[in-house]
N, C-alpha and C positions, 0 to 999 in steps of 0.2 A: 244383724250379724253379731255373736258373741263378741265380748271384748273386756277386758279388764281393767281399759279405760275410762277414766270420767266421761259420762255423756248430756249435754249441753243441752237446752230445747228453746227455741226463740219464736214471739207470735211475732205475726206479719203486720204492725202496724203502720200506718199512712208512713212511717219516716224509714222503715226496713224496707217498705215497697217501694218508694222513691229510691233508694240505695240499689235493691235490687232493677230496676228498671235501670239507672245508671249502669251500674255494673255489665247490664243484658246489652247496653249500647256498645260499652267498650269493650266485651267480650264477645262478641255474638254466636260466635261457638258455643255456647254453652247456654244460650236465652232461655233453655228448656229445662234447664237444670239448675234449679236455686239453688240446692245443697251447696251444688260446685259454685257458684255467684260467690255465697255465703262464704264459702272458704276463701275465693281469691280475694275478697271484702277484706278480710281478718289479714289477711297475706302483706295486700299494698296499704292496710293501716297501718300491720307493726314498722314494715320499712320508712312510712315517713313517721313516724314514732321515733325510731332507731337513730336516723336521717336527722331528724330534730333535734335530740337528745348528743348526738357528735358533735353538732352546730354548733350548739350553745358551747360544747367546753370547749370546742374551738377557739369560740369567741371569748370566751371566759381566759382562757390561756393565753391569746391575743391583746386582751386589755391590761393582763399582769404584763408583759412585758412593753408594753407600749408607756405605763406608766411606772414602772419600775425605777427606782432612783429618783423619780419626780420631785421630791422633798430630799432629797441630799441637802444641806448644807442649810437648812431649814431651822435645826435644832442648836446651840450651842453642846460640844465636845460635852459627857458627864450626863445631860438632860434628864436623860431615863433613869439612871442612880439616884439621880436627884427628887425626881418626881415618886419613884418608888421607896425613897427616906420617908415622905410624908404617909403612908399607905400605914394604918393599925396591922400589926402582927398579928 
C-alpha cells in the first residue's frame, strides 16, 4: 500500500518469535496475523515505557517532598555567603 510514511522491516529471530508466540497467547485473535502482533507489541511497550517514565517522576517528586527542609537548621544563618566568599572570581 502507497504511503508517505517511514516503513520499518524486522527479521523473525528466536527472541521476535518468542515475543510473537507471547503476543499470539494474549491475543488470540490475531495468532495469524504478525503484522497486527507486531503492532500491539510496540503498542503495550510504549504504555509500560510511558507507565515507567510517570513512575519514576512520581517518585522523584515524592522524595523532594518527603525530604524537603530535612537540613533546616543544619547550617549556621550567613553559611552560603560565607562559603561562596572563599570561591576565586
Amino acid at each position: 500500500m502507497p504511503t508517505a510514511r517511514p516503513r520499518h522491516s524486522i527479521t523473525e529471530t528466536d527472541e521476535i518469535s518468542r515475543a510473537l508466540e507471547a503476543a499470539a497467547r494474549r491475543w488470540p485473535d490475531d495468532r495469524e496475523r504478525p503484522g497486527k502482533l507486531l503492532l500491539d507489541l510496540v503498542r503495550e511497550g510504549h504504555r509500560a515505557i510511558a507507565t515507567s517514565a510517570e513512575r519514576a517522576g512520581e517518585d522523584r517528586r515524592a522524595a523532594i517532598i518527603d525530604t524537603g527542609g530535612a537540613l533546616t537548621g543544619a547550617y549556621p544563618a550567613g553559611y552560603l555567603e560565607q562559603l561562596r566568599g572563599d570561591w576565586p572570581e
